[in-house]
N, C-alpha and C positions, 0 to 999 in steps of 0.2 A: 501516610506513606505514598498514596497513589498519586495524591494533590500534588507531592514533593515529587515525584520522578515524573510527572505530566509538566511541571513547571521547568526543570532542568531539560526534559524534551527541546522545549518550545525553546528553551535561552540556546541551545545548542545548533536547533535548527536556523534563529536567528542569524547565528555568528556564519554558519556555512554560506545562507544567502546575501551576508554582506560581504563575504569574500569571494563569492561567486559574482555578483554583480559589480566588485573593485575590478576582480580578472577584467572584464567586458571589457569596463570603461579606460583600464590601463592597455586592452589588446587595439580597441578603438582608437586611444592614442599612439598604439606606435602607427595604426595604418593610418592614422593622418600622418604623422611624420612622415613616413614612407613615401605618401601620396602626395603631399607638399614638395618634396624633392626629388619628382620622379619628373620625365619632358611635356607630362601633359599641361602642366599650368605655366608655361612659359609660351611667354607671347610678344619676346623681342631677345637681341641676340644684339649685346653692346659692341658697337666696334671701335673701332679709329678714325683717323683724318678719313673725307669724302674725299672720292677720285684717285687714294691709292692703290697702287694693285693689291692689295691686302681685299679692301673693301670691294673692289671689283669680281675678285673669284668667289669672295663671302655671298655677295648677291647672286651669282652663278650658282653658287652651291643652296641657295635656298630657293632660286627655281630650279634647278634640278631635281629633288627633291620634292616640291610643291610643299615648299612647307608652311604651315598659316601661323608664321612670326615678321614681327618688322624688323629691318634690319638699320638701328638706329645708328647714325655715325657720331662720332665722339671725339676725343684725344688721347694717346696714349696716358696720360696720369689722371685725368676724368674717369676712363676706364677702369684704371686700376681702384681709383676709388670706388665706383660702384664694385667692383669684385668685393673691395675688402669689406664693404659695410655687410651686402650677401653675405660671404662667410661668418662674420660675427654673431648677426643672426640666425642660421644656417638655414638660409633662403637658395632656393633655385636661382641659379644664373646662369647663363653661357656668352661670353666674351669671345672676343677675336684677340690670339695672342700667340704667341710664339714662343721658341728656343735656341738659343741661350735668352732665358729673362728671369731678373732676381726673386721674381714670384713664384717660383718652381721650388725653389731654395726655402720661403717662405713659410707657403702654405701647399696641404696636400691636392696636387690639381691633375687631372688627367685630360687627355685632347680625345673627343669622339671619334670614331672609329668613322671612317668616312669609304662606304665598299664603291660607290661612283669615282670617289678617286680626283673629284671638281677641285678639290683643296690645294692637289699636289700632295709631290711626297718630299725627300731633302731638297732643302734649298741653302742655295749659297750667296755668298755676301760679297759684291764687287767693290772692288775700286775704278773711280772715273777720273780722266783729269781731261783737261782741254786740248786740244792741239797747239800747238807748240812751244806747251810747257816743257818738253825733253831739251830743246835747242836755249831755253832763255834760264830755265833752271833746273842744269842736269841730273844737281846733286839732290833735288828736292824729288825728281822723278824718280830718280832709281833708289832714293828711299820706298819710297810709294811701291815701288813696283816688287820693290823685297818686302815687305808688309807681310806678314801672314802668321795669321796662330790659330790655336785652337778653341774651341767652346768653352774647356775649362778655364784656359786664360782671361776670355769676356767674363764669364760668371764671376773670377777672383776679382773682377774688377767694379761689376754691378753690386754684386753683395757686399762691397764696403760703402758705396753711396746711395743703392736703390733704396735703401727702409731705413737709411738713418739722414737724417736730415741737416746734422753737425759735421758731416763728411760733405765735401765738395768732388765731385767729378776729377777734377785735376790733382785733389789730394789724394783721391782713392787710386788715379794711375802711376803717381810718383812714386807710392807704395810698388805696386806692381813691376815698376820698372827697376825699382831697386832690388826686389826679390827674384830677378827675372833677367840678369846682366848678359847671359850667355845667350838668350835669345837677342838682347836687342845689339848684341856687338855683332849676331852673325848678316843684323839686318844692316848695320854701320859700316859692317867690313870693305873697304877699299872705298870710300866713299871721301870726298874733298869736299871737309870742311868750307864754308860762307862766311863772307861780313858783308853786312849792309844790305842785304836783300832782304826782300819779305814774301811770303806765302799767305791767300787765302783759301780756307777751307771752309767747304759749307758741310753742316752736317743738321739731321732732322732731330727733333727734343725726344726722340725716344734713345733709353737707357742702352740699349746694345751700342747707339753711331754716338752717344755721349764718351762711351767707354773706348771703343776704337780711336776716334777723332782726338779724344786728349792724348792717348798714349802717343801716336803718332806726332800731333802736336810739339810735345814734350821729347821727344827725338830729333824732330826738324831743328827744335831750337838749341838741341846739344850741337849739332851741326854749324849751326849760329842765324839759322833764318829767324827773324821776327816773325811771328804768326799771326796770324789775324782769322777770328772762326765767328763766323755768321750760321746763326739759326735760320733757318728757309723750313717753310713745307716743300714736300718732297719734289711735287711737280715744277715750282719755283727752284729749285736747286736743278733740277736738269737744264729749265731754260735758261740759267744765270750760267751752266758751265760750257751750254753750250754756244752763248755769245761770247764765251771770255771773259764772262766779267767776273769769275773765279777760276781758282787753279785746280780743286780738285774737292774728291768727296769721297767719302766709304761707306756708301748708304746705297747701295741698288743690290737687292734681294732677288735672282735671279735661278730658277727662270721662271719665276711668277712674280711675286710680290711687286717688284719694279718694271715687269717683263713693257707693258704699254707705256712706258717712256722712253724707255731702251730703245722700242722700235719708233718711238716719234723721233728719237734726237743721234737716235745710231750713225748717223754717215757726219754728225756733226763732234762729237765726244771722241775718247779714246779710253777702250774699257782695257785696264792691265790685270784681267784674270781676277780669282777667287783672294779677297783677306780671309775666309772663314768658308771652310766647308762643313757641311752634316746641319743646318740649323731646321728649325722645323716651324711651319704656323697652322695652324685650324680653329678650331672650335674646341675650346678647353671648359670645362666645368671641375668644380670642389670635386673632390672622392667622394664625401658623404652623398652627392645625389646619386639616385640608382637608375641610371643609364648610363650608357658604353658607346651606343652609336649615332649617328644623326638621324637615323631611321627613328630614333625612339623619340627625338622631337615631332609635335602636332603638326599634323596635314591638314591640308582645304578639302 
């Protein structure tokens, strides 16, 4: 009987310390998760095109900060790609991104809290045209210059072409324009019709000026302008508007994002005010990583 209650002992005490050391190794694993997705194992910060004001205040904001990350330039849909692979694996990242963008829609993403304030805070979406686009085509101006909606109108516009691939940019605004008649008559409103003229616009391959640029597009040409829309990087698209050699664009992020082209080509362009207020850019990372500010990124 002793043998038998000395053996049940020992199989009991067994099972305690295999659950005792499974606890460890499963507490061990969540703090490496934890630890994997926390700011200290990150040692770069994807952005966009070099030379954009995007990229300009990003670099600002990582010396400011001192922060001991590289600040890698990319493209917007490179970018997105490295986010999405990160999240799938649920890998630390911190990209340079903004709002309205269909990845917010997506996946769950948060912007770091930034208390220097290098980032900015809202930012707004201009319209440019050249000078004296209002005198050769008036009716194409003062579309332009009535232009204006809201974040949620860009987003209803991203989210049908950002993540699907079988949707085309021009298909996903005819949708928009069609569910959307009251806004675009009051931008129509007293406005004389065209034949035979044409319009170019230039706009940059990111999904926000994809979404603007077709709507508007697609309005000029209810009017009856032929269109014509050239992809430019951004800094290319100022210089091109401000020789004339396009008519217009809805692509200056202001008053940062675009802010250093604005003042290179200012006394040469004609800026007609906000198409889009409230949008926002910084430093976004997944929810699952557990920081909140750029403080919590590694220092030198």
């Amino acid at each position: 009987m002793k043998l038998r209650l000395k053996m049940i002992g020992i199989f009991l005490f067994s099972i305690g310390v295999s659950l005792f050391l499974a606890g460890c190794q499963s507490n061990g694993g969540d703090e490496n998760t934890t630890e994997k997705n926390a700011g200290a194992d990150i040692d770069e910060i994807v952005g966009i095109e070099p030379g954009s004001g995007t990229m300009n205040i990003a670099q600002e904001t990582v010396d400011a900060y001192n922060l001991d990350v590289e600040l890698t330039p990319s493209s917007e849909p490179a970018m997105v790609t490295e986010l999405e692979k990160a999240i799938e694996n649920k890998e630390p990242i911190v990209v340079t991104l903004w709002q309205p963008h269909w990845t917010f829609s997506e996946y769950d993403l948060k912007f770091l809290e930034d208390p220097k304030g290098t980032l900015g805070e809202s930012e707004n979406i201009h319209t440019m045209v050249r000078h004296g686009l209002k005198d050769e085509h008036p009716s194409a101006y003062q579309l332009l210059d009535n232009f204006y909606w809201e974040v949620a109108d860009m987003n209803a516009v991203m989210s049908k072409f950002g993540q699907n691939e079988d949707v085309e940019p021009r298909e996903a605004a005819e949708e928009w324009i069609a569910d959307n008649r009251d806004k675009v008559e009051s931008w129509i409103e007293g406005i004389e019709p065209v034949e035979g003229e044409t319009v170019e616009l230039a706009y940059v391959n990111w999904d926000t000026e994809l979404s603007s640029t077709n709507v508007v597009a697609l309005v000029l040409e209810e009017l009856g302008y032929t269109v014509e829309l050239t992809p430019l990087d951004m800094g290319i698209a100022f210089q091109s508007l401000s020789k004339g050699e396009i008519d217009g664009m809805l692509i200056a992020w202001l008053p940062v994002g675009a802010a250093s082209y604005v003042e290179q080509y200012k006394d040469e362009i004609v800026d007609l005010g906000p198409s889009l207020e409230g949008a926002q850019q910084g430093f976004v990372v997944p929810e699952y990583m557990s920081i909140d500010s750029i403080e919590d990124l590694p220092t030198k």
